[in-house]
C-alpha positions in Angstrom: 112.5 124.4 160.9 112.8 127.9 162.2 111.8 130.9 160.8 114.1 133.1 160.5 113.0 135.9 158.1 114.3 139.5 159.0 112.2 142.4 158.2 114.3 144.0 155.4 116.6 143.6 152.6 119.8 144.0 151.8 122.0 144.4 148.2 124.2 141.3 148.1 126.7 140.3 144.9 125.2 138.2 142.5 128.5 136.1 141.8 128.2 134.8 145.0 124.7 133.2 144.9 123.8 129.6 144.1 121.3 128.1 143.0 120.2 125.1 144.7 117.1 123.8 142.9 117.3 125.0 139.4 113.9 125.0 137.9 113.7 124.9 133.6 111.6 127.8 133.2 109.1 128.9 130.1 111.1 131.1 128.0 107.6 133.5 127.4 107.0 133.6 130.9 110.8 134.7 131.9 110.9 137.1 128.9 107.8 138.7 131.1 109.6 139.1 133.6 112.8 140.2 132.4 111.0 143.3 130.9 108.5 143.8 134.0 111.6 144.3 136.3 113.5 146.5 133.5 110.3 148.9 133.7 109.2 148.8 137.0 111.9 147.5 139.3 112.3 144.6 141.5 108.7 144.5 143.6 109.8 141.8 145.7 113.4 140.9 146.8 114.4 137.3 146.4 115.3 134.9 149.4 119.4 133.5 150.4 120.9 131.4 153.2 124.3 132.9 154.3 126.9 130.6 154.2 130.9 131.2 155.5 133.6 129.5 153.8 137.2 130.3 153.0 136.2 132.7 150.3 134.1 134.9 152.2 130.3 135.1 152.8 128.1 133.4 150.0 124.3 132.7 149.5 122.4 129.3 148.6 119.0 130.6 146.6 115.9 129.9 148.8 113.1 131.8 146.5 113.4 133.9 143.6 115.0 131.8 140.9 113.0 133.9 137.7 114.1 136.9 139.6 117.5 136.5 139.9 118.3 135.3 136.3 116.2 138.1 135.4 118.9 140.4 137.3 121.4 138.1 135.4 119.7 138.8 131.9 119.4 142.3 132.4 123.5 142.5 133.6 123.2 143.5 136.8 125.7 142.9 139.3 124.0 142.6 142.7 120.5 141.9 143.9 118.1 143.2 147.0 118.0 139.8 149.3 116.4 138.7 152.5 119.4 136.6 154.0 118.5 134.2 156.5 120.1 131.3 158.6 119.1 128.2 157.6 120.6 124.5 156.7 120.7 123.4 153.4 118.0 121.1 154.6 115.6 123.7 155.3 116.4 125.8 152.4 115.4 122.5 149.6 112.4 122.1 151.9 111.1 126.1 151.9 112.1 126.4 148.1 109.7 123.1 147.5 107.2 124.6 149.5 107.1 128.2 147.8 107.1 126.1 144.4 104.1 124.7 145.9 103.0 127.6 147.2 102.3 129.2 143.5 99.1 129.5 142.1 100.2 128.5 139.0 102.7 125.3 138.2 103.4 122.5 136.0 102.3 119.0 137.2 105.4 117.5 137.1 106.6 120.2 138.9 103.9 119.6 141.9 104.5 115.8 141.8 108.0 116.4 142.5 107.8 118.5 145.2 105.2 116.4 147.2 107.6 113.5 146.3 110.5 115.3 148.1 109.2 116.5 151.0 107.8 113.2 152.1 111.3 111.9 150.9 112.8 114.0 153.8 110.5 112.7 156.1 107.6 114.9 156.3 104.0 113.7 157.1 101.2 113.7 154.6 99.4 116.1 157.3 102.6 118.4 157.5 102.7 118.5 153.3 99.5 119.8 153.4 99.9 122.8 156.2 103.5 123.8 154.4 101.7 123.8 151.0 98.0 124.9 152.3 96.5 121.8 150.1 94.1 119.7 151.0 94.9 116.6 152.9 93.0 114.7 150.9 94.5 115.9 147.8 98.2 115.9 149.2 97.7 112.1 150.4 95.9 111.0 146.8 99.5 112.6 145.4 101.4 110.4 147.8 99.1 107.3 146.8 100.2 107.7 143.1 103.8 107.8 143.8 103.9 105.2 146.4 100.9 102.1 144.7 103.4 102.9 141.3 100.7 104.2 139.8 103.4 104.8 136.4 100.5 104.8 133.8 98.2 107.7 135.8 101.9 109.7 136.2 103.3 109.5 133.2 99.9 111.1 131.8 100.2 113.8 133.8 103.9 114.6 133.5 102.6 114.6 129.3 99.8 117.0 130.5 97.0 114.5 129.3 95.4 114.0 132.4 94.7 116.6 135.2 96.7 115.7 138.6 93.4 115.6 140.1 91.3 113.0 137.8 94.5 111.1 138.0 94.3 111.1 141.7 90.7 110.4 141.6 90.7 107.8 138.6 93.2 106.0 141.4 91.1 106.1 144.2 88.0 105.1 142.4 87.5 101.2 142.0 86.5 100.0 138.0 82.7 100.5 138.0 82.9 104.0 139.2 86.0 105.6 136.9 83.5 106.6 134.6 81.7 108.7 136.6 84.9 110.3 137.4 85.3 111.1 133.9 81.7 112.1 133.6 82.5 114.5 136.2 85.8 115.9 134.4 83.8 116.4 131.4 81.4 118.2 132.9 83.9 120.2 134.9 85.8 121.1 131.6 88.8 119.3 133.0 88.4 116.6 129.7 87.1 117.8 126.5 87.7 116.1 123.2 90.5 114.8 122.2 91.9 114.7 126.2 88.5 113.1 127.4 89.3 110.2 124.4 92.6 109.7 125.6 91.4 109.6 129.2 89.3 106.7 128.2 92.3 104.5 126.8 93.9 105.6 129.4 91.6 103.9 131.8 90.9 100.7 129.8 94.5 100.0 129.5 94.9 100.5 133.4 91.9 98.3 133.6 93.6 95.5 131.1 97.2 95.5 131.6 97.5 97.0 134.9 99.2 100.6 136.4 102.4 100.1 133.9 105.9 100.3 134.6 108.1 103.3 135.7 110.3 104.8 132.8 113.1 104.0 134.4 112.8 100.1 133.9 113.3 100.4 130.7 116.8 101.8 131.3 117.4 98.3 133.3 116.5 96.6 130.5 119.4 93.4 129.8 121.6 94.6 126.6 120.9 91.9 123.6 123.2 89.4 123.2 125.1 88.5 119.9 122.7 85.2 119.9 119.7 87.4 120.5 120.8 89.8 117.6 121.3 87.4 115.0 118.3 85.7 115.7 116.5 89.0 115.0 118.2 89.6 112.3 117.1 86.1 111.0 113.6 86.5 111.9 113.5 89.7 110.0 115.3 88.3 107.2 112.5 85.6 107.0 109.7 87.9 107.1 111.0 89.7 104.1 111.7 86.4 102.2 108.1 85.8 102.7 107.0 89.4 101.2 109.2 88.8 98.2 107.9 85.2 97.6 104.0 87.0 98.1 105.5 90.0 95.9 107.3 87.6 92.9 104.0 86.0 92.7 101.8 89.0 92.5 103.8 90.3 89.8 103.6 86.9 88.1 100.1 86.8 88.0 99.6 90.2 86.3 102.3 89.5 83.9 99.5 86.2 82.9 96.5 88.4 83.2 98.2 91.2 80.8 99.6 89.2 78.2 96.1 87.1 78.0 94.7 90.2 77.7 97.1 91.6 74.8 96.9 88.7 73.1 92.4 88.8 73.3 92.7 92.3 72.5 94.7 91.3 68.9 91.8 89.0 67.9 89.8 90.8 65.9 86.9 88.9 66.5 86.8 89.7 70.6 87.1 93.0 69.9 84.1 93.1 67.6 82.3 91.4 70.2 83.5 93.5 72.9 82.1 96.5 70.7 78.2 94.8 70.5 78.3 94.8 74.4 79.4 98.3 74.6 82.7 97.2 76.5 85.2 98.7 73.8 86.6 100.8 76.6 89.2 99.7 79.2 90.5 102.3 81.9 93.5 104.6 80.8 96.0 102.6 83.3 95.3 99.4 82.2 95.9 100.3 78.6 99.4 101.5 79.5 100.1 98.8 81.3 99.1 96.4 78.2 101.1 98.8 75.5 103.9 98.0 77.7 105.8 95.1 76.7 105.3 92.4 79.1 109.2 92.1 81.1 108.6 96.0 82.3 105.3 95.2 84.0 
């Protein structure tokens, strides 16, 4: 991929540039940058690939997404630019790289990009000089995506585990996970509830394996009429057995209260129940027995 990067900018019309690899962005952070430009200006001009069609010239985004819908929030109409030449190819490849490239980014975001690039055929060693991360750490990020490590990734896509322990946690064999986690704790990677959830985390992997991708569940066979109604029978049954268990609990205190009323009217028990000091019975009970017995 060449590299070809002119030495200044130039204003080019904002209608006419597309966005290749959209990126959700953080409403707070945008905001931030919406009002930075509106007070101090554009810093730092965003980055296009000239294309020629029918219409004219237009411009696939390289770099800059925040900046240019910044532009777009605050209504202007063009944009300072650094064109370049480059295949649509190269410009997916340098827009995951820059992503990369930030100090700053979401997990999921960094999973994806390694994922691409070595979906377009690039090297674990050529990730890592394009991004400037560790080869180590570039080729633990490959190992999760490629053993299906689904469990480890879908904690870090929920931000529960660091991309780091997860790579670690995968490279470690059973007896020595724990001292990975020792070591996140002690790092201040996992504290509280995160270093909890870590640990289920790691016995389930431990019990029922790395899990399955999200997507199989998609692929899941649609129930059959035979399957539904057998559902619906079995669920049927289970609540025929909680009314049976609930007929009979109700036929038990309707005994208990109406051989209690009917102590409680001999005048003799009650005398005795006065000698032992057991004239009392709790408030609920004695609403329950002023009641009369088919309302219970």
């Amino acid at each position: 991929m060449a590299d070809p990067h002119p030495k200044t900018a130039e204003l080019i019309p904002m209608d006419r540039v597309t966005v290749v690899n959209p990126r959700i962005r953080n409403r707070k952070s945008f905001r931030e940058i919406v009002d930075n430009i509106a007070e101090l200006g554009l810093k730092r001009p965003i980055t296009v690939a000239v294309r020629t069609n029918e219409d004219g010239l237009s411009y696939d985004l390289v770099c800059g997404q925040g900046r240019f819908e910044a532009f777009q929030e605050l209504g202007q109409t063009e944009i300072p630019a650094i064109v370049i030449e480059a295949s649509s190819e190269d410009c997916l490849v340098m827009s995951l790289v820059e992503n990369l490239a930030r100090r700053q980014h979401r997990a999921l975001d960094l999973l994806r990009d390694i994922k691409g690039l070595k979906e377009r055929g690039y090297s674990g060693p050529e990730i890592a000089r394009k991004t400037q991360l560790s080869l180590k750490y570039v080729r633990g990020i490959l190992r999760l995506l490629e053993s299906g490590e689904h469990r480890l990734l879908r904690a870090v896509e929920s931000g529960k585990l660091p991309v780091s322990v997860a790579v670690e946690i995968a490279e470690a064999n059973d007896t020595e996970v724990q001292d990975v986690l020792r070591q996140a704790y002690e790092n201040n990677q996992l504290r509280g509830g995160r270093l909890m959830a870590a640990k289920r985390l790691v016995e389930a992997r431990q019990q029922y394996g790395k899990g399955r991708p999200s997507a199989d569940k998609k692929k899941r066979r649609s129930l059959s009429v035979e399957s539904l109604i057998r559902t619906y029978q079995n669920d049927v049954e289970k609540k025929q057995v909680l009314l049976r268990k609930a007929t009979a609990t109700r036929n038990e205190l309707m005994f208990i209260t109406e051989a209690l009323r009917k102590l409680l009217n001999d005048e003799n028990f009650v005398t005795l129940l006065r000698a032992e000091d057991l004239a009392t019975i709790p408030k609920n009970l004695s609403d329950r027995l002023s009641t009369r017995t088919g309302d219970i």
